[in-house]
C-alpha positions as a printed NumPy array, in Angstrom:
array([[ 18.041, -17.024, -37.841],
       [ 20.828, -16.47 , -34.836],
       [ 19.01 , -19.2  , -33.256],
       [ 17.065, -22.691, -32.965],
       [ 15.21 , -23.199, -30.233],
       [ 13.897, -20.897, -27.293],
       [ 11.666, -22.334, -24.691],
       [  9.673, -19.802, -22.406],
       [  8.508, -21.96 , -18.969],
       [  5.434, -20.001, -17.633],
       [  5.791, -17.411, -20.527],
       [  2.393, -16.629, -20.404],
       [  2.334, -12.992, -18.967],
       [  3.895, -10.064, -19.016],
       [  7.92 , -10.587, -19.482],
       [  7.112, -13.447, -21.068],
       [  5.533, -11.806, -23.861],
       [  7.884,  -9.028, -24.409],
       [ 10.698, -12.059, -24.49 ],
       [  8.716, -14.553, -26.987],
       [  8.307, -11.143, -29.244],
       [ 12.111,  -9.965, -28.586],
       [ 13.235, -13.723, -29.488],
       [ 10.853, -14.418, -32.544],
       [ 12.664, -12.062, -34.445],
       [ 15.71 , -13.953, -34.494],
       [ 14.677, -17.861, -33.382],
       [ 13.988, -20.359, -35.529],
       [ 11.025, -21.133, -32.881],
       [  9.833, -19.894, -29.324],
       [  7.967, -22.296, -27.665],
       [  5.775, -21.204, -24.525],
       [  5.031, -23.648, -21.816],
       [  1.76 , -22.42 , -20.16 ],
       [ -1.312, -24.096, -18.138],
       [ -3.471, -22.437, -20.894],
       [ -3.454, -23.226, -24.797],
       [ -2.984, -20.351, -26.94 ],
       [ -3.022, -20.473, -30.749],
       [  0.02 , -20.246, -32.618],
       [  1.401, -16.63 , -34.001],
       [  3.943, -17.265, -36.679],
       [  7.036, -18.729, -35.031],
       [  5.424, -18.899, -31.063],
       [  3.608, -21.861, -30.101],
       [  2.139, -22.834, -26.414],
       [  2.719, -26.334, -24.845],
       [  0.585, -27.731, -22.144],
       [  1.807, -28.211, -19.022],
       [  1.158, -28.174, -15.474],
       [  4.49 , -27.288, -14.009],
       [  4.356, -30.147, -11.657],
       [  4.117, -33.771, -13.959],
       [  6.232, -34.717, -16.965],
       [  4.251, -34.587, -19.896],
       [  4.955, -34.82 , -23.861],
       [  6.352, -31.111, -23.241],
       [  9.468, -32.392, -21.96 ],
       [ 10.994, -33.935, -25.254],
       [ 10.777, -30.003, -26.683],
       [ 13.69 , -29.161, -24.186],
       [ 15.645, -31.413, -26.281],
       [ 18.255, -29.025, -28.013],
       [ 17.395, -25.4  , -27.039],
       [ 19.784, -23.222, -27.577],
       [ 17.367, -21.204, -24.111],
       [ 15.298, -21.815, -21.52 ],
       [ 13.754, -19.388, -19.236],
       [ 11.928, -20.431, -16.166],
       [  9.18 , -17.015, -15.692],
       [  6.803, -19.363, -13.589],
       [  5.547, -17.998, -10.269],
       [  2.326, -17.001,  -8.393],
       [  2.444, -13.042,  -8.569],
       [  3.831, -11.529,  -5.847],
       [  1.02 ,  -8.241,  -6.038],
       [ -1.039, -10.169,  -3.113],
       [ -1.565, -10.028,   0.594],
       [  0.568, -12.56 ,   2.233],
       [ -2.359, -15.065,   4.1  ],
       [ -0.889, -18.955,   4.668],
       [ -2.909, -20.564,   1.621],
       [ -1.026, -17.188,  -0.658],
       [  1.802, -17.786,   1.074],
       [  1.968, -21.465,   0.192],
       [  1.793, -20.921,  -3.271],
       [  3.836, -18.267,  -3.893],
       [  6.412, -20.711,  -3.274],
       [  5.14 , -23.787,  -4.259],
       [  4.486, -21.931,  -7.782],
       [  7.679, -21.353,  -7.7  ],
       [  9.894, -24.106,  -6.565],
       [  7.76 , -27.349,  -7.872],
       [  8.266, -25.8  , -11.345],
       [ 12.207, -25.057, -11.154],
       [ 12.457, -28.456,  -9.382],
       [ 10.958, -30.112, -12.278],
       [ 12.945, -28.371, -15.052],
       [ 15.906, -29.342, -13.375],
       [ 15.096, -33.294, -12.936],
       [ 13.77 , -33.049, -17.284],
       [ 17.417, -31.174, -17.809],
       [ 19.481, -33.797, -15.388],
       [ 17.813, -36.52 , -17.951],
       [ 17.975, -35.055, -21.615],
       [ 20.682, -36.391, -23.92 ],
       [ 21.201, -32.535, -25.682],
       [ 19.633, -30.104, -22.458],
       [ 19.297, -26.851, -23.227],
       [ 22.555, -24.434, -23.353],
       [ 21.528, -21.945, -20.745],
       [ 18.863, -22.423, -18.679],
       [ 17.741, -18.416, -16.953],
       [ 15.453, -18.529, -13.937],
       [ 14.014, -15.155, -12.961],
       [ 14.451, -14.393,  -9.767],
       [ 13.97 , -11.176,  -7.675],
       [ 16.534,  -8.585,  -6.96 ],
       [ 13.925,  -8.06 ,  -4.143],
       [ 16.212, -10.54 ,  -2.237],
       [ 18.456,  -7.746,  -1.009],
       [ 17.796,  -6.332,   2.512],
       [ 16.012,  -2.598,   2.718],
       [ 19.121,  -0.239,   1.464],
       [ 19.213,   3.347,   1.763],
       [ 22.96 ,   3.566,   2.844],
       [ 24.397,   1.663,   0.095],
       [ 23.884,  -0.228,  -3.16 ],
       [ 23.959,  -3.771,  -3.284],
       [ 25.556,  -5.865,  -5.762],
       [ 26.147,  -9.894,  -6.374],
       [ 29.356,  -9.552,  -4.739],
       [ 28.619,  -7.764,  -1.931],
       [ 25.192,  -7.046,  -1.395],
       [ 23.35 ,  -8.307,   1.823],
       [ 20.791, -10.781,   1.978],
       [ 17.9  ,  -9.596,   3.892],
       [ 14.936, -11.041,   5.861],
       [ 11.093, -11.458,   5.971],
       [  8.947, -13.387,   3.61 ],
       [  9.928, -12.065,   0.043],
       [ 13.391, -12.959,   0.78 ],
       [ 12.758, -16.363,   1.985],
       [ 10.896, -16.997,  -0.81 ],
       [ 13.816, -15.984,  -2.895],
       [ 16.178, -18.078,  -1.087],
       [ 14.602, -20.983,  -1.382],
       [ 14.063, -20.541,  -5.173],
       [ 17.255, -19.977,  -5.642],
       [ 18.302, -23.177,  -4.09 ],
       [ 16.23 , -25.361,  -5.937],
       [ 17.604, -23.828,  -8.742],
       [ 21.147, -24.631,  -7.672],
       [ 20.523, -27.726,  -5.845],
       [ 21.15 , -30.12 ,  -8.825],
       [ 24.449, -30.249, -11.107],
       [ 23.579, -29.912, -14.896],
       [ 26.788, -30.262, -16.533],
       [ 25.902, -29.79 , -20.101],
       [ 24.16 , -26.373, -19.388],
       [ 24.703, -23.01 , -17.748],
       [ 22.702, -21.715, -15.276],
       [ 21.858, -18.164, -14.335],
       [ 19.68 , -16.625, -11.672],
       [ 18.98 , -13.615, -13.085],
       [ 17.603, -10.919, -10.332],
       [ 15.291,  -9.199, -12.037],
       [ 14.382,  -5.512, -10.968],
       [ 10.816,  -3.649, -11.312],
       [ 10.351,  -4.255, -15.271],
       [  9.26 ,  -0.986, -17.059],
       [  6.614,  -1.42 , -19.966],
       [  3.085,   0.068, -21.434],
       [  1.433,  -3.316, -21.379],
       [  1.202,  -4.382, -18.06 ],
       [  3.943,  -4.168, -14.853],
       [  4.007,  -1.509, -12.45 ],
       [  4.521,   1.129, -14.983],
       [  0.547,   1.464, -16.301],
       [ -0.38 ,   1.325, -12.907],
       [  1.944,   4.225, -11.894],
       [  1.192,   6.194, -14.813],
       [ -2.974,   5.844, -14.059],
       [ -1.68 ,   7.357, -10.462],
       [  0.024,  10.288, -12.059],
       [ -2.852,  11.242, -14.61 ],
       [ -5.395,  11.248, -11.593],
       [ -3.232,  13.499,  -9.895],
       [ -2.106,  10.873,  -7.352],
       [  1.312,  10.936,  -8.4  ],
       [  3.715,  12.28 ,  -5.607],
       [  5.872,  10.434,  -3.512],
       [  4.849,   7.035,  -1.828],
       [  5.516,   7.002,   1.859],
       [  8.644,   9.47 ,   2.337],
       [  9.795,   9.178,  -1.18 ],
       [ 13.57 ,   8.154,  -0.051],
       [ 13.03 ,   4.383,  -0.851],
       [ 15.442,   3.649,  -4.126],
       [ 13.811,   1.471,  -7.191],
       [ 15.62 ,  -0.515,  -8.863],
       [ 14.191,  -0.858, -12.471],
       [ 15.048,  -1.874, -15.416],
       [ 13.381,  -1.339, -19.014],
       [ 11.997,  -3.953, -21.082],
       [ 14.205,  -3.757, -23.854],
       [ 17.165,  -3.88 , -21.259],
       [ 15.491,  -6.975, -19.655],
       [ 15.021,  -9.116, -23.085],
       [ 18.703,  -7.718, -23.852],
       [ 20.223,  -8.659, -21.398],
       [ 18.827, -12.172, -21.448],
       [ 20.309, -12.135, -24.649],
       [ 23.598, -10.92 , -23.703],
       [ 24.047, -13.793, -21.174],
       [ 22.725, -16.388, -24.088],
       [ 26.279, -15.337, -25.808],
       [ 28.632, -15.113, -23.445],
       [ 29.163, -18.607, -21.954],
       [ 31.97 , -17.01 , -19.343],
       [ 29.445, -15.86 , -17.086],
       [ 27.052, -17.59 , -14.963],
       [ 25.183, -18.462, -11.455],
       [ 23.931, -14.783,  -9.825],
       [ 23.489, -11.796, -11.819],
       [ 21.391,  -8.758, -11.22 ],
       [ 19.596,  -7.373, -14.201],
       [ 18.243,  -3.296, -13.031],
       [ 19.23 ,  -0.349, -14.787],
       [ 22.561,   1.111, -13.399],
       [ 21.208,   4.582, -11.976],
       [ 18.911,   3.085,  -9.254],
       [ 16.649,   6.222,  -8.253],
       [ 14.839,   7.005,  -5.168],
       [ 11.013,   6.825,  -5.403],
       [ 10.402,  10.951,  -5.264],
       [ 12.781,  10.902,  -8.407],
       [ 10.943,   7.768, -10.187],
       [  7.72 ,   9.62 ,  -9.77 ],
       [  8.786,  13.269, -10.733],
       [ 10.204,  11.044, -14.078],
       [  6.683,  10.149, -14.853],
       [  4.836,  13.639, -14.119],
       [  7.741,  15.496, -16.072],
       [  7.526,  13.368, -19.124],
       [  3.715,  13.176, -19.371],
       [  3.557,  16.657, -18.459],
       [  2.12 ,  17.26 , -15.179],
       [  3.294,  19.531, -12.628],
       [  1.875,  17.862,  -9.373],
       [  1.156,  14.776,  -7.627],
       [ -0.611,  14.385,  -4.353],
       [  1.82 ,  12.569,  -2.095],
       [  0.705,   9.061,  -0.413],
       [  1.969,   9.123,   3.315],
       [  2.766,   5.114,   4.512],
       [ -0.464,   5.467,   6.813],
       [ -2.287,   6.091,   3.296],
       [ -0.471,   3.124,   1.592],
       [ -1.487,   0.866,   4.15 ],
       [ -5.097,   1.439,   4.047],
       [ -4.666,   1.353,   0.246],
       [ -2.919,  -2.305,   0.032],
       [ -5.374,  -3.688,   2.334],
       [ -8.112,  -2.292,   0.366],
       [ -6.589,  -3.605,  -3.271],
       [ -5.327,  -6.9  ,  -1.849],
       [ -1.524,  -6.854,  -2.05 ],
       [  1.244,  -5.527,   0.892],
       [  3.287,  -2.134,   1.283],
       [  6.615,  -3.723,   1.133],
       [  6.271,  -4.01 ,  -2.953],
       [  6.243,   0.343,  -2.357],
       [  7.89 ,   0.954,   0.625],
       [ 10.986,  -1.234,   0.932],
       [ 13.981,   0.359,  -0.339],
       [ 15.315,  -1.713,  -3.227],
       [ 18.932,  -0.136,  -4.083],
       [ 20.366,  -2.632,  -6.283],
       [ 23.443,  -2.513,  -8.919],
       [ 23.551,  -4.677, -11.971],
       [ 27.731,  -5.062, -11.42 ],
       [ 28.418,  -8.556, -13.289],
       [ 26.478,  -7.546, -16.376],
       [ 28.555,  -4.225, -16.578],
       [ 31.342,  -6.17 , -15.931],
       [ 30.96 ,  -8.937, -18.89 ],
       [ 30.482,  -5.324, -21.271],
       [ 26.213,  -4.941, -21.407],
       [ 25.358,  -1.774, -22.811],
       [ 22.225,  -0.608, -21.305],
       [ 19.914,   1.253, -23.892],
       [ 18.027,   3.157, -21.447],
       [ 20.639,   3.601, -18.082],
       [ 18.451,   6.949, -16.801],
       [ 14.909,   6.696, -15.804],
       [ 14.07 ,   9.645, -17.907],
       [ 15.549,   8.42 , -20.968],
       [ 13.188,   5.212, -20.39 ],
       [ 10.227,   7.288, -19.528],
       [ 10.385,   9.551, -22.607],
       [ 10.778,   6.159, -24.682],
       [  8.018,   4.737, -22.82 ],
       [  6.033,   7.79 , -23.922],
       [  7.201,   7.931, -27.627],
       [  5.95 ,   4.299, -27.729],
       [  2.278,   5.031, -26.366],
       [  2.042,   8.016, -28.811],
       [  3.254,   5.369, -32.04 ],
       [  0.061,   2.87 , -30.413],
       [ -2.333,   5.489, -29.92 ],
       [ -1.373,   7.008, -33.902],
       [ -1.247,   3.869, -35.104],
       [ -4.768,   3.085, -33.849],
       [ -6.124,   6.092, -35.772],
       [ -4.802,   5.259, -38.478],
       [ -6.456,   1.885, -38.786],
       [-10.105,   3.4  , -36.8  ]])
């Protein structure tokens, strides 16, 4: 095995799962800490935990080789106080924690990875932004953002690294925005959303787990890094991806007025669709990542391939 010890805070759900299944491979053990048990599956095992009190869960910190902090209320909400308050309490009580358990531990983990948002960046349709120089923006995702990011930073931990990794829109079958898209496209709903010239920034599961793994082995580079694809793509583009590879010729366009009605209807805000997230992954092309899937339609097609495999697969076994 490359190596020991992985530790997956909050690695309950989606990017969770595709990381405890990337890292199983080639861990000795991945060890999920979740408010839920869940049986072991060969090398994975859950630990309780509340994200808030220190528990026997602590001592299993103790020597990773990885820790990645995943824990947050999802975002896919409308934004009342009482959701408000624990979007960000679900976020910074946990971090907060982690960091005191770290501070404390005689062998703390190596690298310690909280994902962040690379919605932090302000609405960008005139130019990309990077860690460098991209702009910070404003409203409530962004505070949010900002002030998980400084809890993350607020304490010294000299025996391990830290990264905030900005994660983009994460592209998978099993759950993300990608299934939800896709239902939108086969219905015949799949056009543009709003006036289509909002970028997404996205990245593809494989790329995410990779590039977590990337950072894991190249101690040079730490604090902000953006993980998204390199060829951010406006929302028209992202959309025509889908139809083409799935082939269907048109999608009924959703004007903002539509949207609006929509997200109130579903429970969760316009800005997750509308704001224009045009972000560029600069340090991890800089440190030498390799993306496997850099277009959008190389990562739909895959995408694709990979529902065909399931839905064969399943035949084969009915």
């Amino acid at each position: 095995m490359k190596y020991g010890k992985i530790v997956l805070a909050g690695g309950n759900g989606y990017l969770g799962t595709v990381l405890a299944k990337h890292f199983s491979r080639r861990a000795g053990e991945v060890i999920i800490l979740s408010r839920k048990p869940q049986a072991a599956a060969g090398n994975i095992k859950t630990l309780l935990w509340d994200g808030r009190t220190l528990g026997d869960w602590a001592t299993n910190l103790q020597g990773a080789d990885l820790l990645v902090n995943l824990c947050g209320k999802n975002v896919n909400c409308r934004y009342p106080h009482n959701n408000k308050k624990e979007i960000i309490s679900s976020r910074l009580i946990p971090t907060r924690l982690l960091g005191k358990v770290i501070k404390n531990l005689e062998n703390p983990p190596k690298l310690w990875i909280n994902i962040t948002s690379a919605t932090i960046y302000r609405h960008a349709e005139d130019c990309p932004q990077d860690e460098l120089k991209g702009e910070i923006g404003d409203g409530f995702s962004i505070e949010v953002c900002k002030a998980w990011e400084s809890s993350f930073f607020e304490n010294e931990t000299p025996k391990t690294r830290k990264v905030a990794l900005r994660m983009g829109i994460v592209l998978g079958l099993k759950d993300g925005a990608f299934p939800r898209l896709l239902n939108l496209v086969k219905l015949g709903m799949g056009g543009k959303q709003g006036n289509g010239e909002q970028y997404v920034s996205w990245v593809h599961e494989l790329d995410a787990a990779g590039s977590i793994e990337w950072l894991l082995n190249h101690n040079e580079v730490e604090g902000i890094i953006n993980c998204t694809a390199p060829e951010p793509i406006k929302n028209h583009v992202f959309m025509r991806s889908i139809r083409k590879a799935y082939g269907i010729g048109f999608g009924l366009p959703a004007p903002a007025w539509l949207l609006a009605i929509g997200a109130k209807l579903i429970g969760t805000e316009t800005e997750l669709i509308l704001k224009s997230r045009w972000v560029k992954p600069r340090r991890l092309l800089n440190s030498g990542f390799e993306f496997k899937y850099a277009k959008i339609d190389e990562a739909v097609k895959a995408l694709r391939a990979e529902g065909l495999k399931g839905i064969d697969a399943q035949r084969e076994h009915g």
